[in-house]
PDB file of N, CA, C and O in Angstrom:
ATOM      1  N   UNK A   1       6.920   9.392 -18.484  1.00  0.00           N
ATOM      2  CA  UNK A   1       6.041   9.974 -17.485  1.00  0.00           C
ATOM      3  C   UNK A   1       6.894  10.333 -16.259  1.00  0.00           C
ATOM      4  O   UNK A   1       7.648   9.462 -15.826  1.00  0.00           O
ATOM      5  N   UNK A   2       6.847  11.532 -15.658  1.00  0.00           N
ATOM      6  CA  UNK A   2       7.645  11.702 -14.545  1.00  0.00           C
ATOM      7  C   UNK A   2       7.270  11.042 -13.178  1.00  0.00           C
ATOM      8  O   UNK A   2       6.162  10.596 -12.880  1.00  0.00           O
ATOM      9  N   UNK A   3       8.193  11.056 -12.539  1.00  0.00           N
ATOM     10  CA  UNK A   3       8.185  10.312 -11.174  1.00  0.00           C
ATOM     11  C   UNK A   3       6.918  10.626 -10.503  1.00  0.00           C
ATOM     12  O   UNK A   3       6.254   9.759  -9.936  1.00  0.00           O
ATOM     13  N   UNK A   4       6.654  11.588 -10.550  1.00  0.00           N
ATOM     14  CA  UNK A   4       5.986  12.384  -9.227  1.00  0.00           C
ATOM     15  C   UNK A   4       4.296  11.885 -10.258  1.00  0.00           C
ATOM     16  O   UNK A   4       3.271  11.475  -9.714  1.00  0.00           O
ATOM     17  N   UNK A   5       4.446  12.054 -11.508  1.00  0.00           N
ATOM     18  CA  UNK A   5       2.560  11.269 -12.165  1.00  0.00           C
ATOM     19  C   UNK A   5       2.427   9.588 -11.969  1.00  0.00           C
ATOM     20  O   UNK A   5       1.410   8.992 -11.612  1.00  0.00           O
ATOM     21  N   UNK A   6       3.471   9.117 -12.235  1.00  0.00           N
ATOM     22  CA  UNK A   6       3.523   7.802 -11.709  1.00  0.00           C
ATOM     23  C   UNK A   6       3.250   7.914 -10.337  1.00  0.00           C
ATOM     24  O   UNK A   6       2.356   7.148  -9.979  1.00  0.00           O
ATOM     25  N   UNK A   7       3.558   8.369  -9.765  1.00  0.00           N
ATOM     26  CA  UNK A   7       3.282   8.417  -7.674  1.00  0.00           C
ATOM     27  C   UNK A   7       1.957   7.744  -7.635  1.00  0.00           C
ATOM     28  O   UNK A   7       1.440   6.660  -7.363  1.00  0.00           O
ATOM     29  N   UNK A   8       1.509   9.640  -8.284  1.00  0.00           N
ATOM     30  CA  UNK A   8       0.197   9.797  -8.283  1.00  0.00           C
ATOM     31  C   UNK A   8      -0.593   8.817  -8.896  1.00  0.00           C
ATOM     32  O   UNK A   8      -1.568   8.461  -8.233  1.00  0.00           O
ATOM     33  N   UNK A   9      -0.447   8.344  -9.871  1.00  0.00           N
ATOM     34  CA  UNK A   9      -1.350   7.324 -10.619  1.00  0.00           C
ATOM     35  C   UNK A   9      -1.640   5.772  -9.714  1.00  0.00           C
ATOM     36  O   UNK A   9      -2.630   5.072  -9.503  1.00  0.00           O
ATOM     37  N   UNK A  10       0.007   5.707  -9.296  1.00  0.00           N
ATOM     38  CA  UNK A  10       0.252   4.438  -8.663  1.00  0.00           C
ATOM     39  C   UNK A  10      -1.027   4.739  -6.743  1.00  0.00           C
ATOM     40  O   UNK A  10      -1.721   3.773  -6.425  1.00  0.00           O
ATOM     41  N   UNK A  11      -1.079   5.767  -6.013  1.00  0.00           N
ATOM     42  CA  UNK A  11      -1.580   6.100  -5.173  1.00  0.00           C
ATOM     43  C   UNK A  11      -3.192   5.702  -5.798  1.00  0.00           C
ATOM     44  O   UNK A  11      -3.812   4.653  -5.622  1.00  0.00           O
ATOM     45  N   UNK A  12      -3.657   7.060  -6.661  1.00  0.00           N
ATOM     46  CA  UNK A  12      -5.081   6.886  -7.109  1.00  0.00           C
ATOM     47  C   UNK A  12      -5.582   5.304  -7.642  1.00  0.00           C
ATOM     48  O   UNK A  12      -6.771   5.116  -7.900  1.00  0.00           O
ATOM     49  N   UNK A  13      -4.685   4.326  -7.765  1.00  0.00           N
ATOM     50  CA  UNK A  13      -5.291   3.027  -7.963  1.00  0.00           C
ATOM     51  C   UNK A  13      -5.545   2.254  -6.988  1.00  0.00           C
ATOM     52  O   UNK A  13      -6.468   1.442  -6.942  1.00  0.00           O
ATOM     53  N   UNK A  14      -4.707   2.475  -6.126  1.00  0.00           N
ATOM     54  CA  UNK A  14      -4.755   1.729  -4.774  1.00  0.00           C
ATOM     55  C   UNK A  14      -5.929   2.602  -3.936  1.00  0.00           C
ATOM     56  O   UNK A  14      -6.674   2.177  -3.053  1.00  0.00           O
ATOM     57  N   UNK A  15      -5.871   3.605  -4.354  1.00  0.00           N
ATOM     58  CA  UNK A  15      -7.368   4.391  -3.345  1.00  0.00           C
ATOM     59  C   UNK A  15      -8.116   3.940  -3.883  1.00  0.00           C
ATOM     60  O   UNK A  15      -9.056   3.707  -3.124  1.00  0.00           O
ATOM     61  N   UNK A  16      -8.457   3.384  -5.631  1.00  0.00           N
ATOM     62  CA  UNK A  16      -9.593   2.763  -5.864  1.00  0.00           C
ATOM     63  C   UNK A  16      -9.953   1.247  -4.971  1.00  0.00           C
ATOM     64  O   UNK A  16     -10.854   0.856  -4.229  1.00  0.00           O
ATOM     65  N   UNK A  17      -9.024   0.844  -5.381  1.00  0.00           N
ATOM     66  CA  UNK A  17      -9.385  -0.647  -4.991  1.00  0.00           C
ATOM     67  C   UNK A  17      -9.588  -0.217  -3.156  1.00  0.00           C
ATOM     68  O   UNK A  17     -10.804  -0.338  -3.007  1.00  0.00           O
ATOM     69  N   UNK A  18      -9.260   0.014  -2.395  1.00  0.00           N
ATOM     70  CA  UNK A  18     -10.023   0.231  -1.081  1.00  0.00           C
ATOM     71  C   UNK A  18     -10.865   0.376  -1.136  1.00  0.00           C
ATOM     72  O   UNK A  18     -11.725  -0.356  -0.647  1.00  0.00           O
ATOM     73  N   UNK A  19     -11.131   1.747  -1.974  1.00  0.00           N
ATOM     74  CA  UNK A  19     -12.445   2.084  -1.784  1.00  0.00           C
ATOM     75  C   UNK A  19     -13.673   0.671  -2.426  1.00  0.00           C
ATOM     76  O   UNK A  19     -14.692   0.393  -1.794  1.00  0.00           O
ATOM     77  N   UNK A  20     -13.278  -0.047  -3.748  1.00  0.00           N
ATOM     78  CA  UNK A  20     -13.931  -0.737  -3.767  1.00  0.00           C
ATOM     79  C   UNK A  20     -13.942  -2.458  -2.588  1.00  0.00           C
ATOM     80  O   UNK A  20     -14.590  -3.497  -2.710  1.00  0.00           O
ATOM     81  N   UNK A  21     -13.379  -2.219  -2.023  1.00  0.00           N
ATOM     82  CA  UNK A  21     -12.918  -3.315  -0.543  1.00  0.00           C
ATOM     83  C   UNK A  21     -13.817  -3.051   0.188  1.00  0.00           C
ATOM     84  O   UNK A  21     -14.434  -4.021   0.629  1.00  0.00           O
ATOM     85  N   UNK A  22     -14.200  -1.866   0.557  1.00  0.00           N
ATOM     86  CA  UNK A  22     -14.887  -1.009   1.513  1.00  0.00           C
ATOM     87  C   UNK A  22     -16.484  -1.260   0.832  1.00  0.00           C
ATOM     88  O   UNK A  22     -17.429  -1.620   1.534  1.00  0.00           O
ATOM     89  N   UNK A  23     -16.567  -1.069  -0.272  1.00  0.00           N
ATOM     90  CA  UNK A  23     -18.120  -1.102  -1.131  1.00  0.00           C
ATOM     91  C   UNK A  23     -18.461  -2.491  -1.164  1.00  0.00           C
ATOM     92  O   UNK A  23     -19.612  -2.814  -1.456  1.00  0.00           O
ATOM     93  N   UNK A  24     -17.408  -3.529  -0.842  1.00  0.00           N
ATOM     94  CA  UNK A  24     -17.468  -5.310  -1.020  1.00  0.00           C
ATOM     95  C   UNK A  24     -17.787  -5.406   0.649  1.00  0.00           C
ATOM     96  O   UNK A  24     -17.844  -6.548   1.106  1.00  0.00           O
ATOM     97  N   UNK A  25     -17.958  -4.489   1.399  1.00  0.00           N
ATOM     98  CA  UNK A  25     -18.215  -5.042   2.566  1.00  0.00           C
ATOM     99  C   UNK A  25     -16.771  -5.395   3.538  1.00  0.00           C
ATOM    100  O   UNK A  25     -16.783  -6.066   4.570  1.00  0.00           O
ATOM    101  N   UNK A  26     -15.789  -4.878   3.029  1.00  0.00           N
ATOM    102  CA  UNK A  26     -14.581  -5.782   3.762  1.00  0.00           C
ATOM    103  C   UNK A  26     -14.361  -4.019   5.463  1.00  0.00           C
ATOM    104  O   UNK A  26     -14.250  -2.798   5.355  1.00  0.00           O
ATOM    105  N   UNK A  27     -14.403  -4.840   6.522  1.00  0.00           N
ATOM    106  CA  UNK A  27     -13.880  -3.505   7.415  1.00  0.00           C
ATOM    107  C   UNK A  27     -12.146  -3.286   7.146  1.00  0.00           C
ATOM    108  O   UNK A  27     -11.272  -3.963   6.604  1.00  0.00           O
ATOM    109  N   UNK A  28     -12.200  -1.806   7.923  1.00  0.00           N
ATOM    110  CA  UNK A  28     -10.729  -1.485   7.722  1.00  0.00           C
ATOM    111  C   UNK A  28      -9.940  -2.401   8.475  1.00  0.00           C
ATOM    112  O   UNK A  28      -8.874  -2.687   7.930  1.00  0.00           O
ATOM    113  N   UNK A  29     -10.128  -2.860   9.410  1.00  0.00           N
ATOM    114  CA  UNK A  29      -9.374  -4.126  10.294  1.00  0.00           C
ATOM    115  C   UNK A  29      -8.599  -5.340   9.033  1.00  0.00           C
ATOM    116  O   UNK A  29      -7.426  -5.646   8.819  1.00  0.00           O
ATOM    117  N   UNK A  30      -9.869  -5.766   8.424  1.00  0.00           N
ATOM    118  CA  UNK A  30      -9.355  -6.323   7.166  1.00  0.00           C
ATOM    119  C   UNK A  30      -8.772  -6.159   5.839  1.00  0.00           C
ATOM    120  O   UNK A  30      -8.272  -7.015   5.109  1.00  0.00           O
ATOM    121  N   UNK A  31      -8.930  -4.856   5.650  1.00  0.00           N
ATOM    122  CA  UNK A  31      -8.182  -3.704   4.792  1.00  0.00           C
ATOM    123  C   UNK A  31      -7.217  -3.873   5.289  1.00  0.00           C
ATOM    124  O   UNK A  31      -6.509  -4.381   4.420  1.00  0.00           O
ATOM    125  N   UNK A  32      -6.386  -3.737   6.620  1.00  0.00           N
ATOM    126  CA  UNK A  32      -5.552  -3.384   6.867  1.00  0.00           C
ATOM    127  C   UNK A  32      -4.425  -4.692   6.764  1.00  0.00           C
ATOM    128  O   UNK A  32      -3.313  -4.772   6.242  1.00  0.00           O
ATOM    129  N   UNK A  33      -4.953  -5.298   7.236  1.00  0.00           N
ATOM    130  CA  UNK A  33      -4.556  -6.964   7.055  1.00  0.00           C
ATOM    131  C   UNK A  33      -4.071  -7.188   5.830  1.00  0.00           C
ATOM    132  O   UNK A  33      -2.869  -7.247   5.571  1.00  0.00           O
ATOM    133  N   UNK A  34      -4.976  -7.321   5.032  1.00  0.00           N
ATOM    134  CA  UNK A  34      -4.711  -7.461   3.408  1.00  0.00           C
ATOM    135  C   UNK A  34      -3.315  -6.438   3.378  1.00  0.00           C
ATOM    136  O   UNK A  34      -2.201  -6.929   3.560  1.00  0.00           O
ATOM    137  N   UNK A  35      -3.430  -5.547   3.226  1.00  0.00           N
ATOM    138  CA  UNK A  35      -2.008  -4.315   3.415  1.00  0.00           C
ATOM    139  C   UNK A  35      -0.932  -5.225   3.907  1.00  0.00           C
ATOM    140  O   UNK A  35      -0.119  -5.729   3.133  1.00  0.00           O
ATOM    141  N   UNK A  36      -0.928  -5.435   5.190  1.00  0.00           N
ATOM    142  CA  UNK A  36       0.099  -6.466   5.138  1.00  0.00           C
ATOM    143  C   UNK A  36       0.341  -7.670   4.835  1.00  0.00           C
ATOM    144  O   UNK A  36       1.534  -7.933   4.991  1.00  0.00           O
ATOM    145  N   UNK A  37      -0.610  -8.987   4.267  1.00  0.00           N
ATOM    146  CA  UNK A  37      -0.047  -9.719   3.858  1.00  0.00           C
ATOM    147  C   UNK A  37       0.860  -9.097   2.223  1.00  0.00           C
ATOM    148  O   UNK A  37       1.996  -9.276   1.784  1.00  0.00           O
ATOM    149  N   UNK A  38      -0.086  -8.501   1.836  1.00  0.00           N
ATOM    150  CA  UNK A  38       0.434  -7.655   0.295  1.00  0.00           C
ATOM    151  C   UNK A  38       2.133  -7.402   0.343  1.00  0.00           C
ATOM    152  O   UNK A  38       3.014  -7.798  -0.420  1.00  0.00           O
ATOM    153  N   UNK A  39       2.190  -6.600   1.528  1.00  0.00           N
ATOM    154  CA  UNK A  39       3.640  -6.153   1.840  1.00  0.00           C
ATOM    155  C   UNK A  39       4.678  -7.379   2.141  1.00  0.00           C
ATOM    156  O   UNK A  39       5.863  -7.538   1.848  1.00  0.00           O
ATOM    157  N   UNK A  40       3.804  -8.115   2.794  1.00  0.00           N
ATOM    158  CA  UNK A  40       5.175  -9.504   2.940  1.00  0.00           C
ATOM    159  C   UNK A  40       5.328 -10.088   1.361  1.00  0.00           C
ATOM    160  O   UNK A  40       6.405 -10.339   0.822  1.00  0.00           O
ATOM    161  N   UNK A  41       4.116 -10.229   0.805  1.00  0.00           N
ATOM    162  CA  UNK A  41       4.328 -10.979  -0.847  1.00  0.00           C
ATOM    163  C   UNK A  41       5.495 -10.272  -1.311  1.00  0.00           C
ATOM    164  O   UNK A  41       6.414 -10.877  -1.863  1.00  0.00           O
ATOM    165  N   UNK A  42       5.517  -8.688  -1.068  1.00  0.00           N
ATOM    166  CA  UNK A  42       5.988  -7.619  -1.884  1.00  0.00           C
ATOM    167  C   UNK A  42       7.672  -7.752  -1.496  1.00  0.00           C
ATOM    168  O   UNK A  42       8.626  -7.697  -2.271  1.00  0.00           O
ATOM    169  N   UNK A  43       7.663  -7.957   0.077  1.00  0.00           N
ATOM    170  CA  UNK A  43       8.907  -7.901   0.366  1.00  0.00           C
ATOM    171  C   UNK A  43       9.605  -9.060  -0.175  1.00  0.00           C
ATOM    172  O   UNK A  43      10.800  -8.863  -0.396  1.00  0.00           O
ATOM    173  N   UNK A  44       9.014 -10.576  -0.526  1.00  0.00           N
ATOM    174  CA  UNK A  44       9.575 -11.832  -0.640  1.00  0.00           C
ATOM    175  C   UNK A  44       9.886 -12.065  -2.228  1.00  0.00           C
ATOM    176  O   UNK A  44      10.787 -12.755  -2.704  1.00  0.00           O
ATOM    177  N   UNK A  45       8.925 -11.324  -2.899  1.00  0.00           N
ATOM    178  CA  UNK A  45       8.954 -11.514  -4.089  1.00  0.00           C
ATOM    179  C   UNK A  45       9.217 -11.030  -5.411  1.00  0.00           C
ATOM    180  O   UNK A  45       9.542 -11.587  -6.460  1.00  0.00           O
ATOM    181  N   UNK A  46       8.954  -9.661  -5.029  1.00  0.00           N
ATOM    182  CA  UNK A  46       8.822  -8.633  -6.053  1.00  0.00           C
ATOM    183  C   UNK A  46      10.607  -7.441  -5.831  1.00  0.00           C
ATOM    184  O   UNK A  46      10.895  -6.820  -4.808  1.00  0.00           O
ATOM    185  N   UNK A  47      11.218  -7.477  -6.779  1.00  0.00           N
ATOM    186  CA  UNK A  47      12.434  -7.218  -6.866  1.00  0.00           C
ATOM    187  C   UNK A  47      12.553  -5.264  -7.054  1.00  0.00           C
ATOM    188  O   UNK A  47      12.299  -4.940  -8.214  1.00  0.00           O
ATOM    189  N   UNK A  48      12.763  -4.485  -6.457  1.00  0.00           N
ATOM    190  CA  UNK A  48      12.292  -3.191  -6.222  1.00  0.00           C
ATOM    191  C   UNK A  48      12.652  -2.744  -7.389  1.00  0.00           C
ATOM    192  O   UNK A  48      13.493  -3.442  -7.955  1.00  0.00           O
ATOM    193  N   UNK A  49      12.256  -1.709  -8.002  1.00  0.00           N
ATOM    194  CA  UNK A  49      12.979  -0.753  -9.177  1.00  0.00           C
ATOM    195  C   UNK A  49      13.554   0.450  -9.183  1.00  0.00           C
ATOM    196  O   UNK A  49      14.290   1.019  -9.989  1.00  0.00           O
ATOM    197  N   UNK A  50      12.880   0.883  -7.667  1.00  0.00           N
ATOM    198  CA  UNK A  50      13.376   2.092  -7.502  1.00  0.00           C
ATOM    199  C   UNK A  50      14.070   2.518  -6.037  1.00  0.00           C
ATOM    200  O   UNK A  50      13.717   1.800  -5.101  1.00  0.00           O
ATOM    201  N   UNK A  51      14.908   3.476  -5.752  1.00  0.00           N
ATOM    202  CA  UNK A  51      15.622   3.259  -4.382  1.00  0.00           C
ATOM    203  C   UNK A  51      14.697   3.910  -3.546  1.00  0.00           C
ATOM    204  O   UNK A  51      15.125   4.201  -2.430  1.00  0.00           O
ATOM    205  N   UNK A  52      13.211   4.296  -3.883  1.00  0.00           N
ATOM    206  CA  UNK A  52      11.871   4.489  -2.780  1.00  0.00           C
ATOM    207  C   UNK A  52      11.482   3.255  -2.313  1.00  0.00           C
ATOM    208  O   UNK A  52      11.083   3.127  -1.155  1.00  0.00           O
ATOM    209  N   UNK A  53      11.597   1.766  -3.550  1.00  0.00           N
ATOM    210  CA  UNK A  53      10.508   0.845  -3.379  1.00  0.00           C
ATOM    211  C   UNK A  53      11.963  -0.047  -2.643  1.00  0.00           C
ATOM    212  O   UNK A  53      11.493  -1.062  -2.127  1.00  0.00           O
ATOM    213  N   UNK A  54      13.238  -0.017  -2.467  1.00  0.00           N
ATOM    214  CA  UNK A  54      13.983  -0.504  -2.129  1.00  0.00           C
ATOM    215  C   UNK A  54      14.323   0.098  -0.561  1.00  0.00           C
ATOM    216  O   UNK A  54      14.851  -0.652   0.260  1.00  0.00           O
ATOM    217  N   UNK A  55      14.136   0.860  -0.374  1.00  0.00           N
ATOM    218  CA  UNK A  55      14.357   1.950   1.229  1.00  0.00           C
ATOM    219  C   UNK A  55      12.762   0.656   1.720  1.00  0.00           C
ATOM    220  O   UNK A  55      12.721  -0.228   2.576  1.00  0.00           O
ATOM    221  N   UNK A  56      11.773   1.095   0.797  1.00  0.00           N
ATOM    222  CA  UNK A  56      10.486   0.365   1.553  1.00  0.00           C
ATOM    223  C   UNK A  56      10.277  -0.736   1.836  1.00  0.00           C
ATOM    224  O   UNK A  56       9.328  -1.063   2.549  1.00  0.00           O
ATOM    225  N   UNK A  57      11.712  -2.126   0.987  1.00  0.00           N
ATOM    226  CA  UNK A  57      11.134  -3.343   1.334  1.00  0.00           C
ATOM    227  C   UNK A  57      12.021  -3.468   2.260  1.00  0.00           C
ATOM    228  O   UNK A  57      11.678  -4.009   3.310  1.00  0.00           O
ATOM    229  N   UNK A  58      13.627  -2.911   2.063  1.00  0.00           N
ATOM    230  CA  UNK A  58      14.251  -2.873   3.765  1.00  0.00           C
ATOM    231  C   UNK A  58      13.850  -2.554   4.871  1.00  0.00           C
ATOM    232  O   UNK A  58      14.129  -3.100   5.938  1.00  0.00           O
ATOM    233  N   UNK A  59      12.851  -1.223   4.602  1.00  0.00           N
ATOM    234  CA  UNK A  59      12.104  -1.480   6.205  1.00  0.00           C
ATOM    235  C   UNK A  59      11.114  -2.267   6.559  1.00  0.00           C
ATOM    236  O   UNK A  59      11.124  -2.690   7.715  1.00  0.00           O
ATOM    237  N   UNK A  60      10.344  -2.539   5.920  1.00  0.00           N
ATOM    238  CA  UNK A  60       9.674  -3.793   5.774  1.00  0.00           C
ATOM    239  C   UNK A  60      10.093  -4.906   6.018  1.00  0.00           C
ATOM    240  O   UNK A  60       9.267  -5.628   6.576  1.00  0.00           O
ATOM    241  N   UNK A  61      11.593  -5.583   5.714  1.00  0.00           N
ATOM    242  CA  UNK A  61      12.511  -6.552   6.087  1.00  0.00           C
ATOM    243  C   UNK A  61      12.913  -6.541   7.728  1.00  0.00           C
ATOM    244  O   UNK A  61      12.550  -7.496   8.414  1.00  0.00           O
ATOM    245  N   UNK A  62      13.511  -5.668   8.207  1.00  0.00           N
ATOM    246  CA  UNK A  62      13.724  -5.410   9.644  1.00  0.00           C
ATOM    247  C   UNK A  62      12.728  -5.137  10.159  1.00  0.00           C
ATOM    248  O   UNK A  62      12.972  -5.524  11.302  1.00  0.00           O
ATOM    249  N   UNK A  63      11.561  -4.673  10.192  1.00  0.00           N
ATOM    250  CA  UNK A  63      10.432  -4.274  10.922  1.00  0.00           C
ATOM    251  C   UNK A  63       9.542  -5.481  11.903  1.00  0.00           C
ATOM    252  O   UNK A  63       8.565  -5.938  11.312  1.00  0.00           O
ATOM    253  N   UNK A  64       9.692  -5.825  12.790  1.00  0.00           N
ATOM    254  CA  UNK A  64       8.965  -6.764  13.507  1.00  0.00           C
ATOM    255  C   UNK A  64       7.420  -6.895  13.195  1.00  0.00           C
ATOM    256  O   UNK A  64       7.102  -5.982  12.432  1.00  0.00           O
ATOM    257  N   UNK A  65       6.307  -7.737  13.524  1.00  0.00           N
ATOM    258  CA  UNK A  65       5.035  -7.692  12.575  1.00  0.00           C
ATOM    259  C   UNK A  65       4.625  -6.181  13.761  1.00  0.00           C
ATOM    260  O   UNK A  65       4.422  -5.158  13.106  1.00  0.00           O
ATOM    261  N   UNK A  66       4.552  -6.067  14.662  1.00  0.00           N
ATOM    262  CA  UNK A  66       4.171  -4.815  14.972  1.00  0.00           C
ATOM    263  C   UNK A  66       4.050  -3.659  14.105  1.00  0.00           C
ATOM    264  O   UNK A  66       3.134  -2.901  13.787  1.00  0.00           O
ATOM    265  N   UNK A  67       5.547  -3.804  13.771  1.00  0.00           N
ATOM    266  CA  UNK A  67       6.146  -2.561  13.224  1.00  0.00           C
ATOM    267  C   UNK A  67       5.301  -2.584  11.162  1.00  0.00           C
ATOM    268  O   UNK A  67       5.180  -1.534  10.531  1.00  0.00           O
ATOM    269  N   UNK A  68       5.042  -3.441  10.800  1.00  0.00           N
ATOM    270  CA  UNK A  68       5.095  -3.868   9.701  1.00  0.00           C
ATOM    271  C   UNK A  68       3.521  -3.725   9.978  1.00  0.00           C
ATOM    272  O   UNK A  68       3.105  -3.137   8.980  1.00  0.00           O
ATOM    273  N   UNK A  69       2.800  -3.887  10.549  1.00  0.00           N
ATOM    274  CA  UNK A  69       0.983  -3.493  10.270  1.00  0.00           C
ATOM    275  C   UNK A  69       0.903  -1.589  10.736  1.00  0.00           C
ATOM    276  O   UNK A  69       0.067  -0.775  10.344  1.00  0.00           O
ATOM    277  N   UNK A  70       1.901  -1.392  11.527  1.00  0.00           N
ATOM    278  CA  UNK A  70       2.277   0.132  11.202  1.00  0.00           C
ATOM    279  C   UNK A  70       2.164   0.414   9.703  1.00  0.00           C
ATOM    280  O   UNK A  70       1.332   0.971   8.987  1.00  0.00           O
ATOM    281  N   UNK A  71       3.166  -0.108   9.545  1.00  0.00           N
ATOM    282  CA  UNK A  71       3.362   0.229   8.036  1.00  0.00           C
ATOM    283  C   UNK A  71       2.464   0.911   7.402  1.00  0.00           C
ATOM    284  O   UNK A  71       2.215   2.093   7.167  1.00  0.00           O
ATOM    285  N   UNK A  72       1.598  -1.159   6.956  1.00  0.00           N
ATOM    286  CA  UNK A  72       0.641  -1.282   6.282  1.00  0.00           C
ATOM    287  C   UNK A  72      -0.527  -0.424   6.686  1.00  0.00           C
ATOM    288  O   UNK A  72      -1.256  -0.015   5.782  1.00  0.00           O
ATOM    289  N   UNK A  73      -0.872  -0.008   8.289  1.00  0.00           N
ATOM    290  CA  UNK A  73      -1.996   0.905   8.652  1.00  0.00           C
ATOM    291  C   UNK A  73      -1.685   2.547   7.731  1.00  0.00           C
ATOM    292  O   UNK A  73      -2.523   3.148   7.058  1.00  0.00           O
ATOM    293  N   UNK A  74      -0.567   2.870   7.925  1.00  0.00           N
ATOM    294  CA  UNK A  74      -0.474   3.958   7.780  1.00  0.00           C
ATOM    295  C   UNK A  74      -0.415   4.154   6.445  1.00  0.00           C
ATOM    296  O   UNK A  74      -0.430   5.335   6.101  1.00  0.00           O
ATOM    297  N   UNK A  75      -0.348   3.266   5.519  1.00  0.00           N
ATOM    298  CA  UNK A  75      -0.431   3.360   3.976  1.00  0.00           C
ATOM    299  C   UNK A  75      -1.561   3.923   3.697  1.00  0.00           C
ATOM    300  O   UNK A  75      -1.788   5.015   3.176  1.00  0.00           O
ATOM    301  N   UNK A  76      -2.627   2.686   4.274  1.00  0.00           N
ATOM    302  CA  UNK A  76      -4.252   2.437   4.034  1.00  0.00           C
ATOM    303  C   UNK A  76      -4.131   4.247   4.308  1.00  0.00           C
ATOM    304  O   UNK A  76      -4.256   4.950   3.305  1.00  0.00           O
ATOM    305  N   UNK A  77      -3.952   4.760   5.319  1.00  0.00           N
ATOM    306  CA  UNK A  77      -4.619   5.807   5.969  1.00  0.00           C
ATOM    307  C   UNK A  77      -4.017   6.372   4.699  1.00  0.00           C
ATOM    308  O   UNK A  77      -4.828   6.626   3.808  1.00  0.00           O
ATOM    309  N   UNK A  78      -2.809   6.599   4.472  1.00  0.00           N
ATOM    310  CA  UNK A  78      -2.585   7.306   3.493  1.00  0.00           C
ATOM    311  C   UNK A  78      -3.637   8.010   2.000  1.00  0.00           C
ATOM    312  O   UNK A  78      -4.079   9.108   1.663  1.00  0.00           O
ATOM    313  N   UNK A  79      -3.648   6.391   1.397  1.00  0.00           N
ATOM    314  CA  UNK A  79      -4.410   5.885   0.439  1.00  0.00           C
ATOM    315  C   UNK A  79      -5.884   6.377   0.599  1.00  0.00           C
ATOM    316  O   UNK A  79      -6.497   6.773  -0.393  1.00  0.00           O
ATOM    317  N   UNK A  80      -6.368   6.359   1.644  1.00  0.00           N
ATOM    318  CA  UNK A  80      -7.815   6.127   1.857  1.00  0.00           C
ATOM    319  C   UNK A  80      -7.931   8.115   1.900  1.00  0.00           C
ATOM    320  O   UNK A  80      -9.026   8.672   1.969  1.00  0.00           O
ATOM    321  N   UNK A  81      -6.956   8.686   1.858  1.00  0.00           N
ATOM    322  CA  UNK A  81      -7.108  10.299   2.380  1.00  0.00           C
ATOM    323  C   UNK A  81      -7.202  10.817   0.468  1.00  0.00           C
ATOM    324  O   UNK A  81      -7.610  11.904   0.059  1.00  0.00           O
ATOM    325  N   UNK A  82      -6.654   9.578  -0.444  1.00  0.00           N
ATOM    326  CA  UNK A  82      -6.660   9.924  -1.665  1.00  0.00           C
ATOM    327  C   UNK A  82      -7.730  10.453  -2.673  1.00  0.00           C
ATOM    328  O   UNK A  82      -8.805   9.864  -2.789  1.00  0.00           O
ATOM    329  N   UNK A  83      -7.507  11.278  -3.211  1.00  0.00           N
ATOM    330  CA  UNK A  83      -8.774  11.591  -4.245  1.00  0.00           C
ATOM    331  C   UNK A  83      -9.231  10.064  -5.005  1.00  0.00           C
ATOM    332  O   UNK A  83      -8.323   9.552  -5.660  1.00  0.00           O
ATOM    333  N   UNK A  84     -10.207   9.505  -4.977  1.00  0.00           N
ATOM    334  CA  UNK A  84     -10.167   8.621  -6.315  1.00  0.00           C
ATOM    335  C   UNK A  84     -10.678   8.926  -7.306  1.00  0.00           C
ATOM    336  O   UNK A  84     -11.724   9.572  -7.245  1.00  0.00           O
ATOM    337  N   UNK A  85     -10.102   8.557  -8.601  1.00  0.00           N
ATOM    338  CA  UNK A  85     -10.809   9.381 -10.086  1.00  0.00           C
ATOM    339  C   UNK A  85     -11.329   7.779 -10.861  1.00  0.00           C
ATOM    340  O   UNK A  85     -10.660   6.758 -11.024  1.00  0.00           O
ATOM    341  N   UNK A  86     -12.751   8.066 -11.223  1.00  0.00           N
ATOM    342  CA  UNK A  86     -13.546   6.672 -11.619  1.00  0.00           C
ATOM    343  C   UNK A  86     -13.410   6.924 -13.269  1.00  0.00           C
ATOM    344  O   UNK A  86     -13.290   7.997 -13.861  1.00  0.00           O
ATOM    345  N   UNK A  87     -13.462   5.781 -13.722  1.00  0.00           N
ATOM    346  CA  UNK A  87     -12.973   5.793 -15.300  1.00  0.00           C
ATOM    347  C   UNK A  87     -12.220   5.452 -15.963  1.00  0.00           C
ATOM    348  O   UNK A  87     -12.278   5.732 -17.160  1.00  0.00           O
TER     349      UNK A  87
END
């Protein structure tokens, strides 16, 4: 599968699950939260595969928590701008 359908696939799942976060009652304040604890698990634990997901846990590594709910805000926003496809 090429890079760029994986993106996409990997994006459209994560727009699901917001969107179902959002249908559970959770606000974006707490959406956003979740985003970053996710990202610290991600940075501590999970070993990158690719030099996108490796650029992302180094900045994530240096990023002060300021900088690091940036991040995570601007993902959500990302994510949340996503088509989601149900099925």
């Amino acid at each position: 599968m090429p890079v760029t359908d994986q993106f996409q696939q990997f994006t459209q799942e994560l727009a699901q699950r917001i969107q179902a976060a959002r249908q559970a009652g959770m606000s974006q304040q707490d959406i956003k939260a979740r985003a970053q604890q996710i990202g610290d698990w991600l940075a501590q634990e999970v070993a990158p595969r690719t030099p996108e997901q490796r650029l992302l846990k180094e900045m994530w590594q240096v990023a002060n928590p300021h900088e690091q709910e940036a991040i995570a805000s601007s993902l959500v926003k990302l994510l949340q701008r996503q088509p989601t496809v149900s099925g």
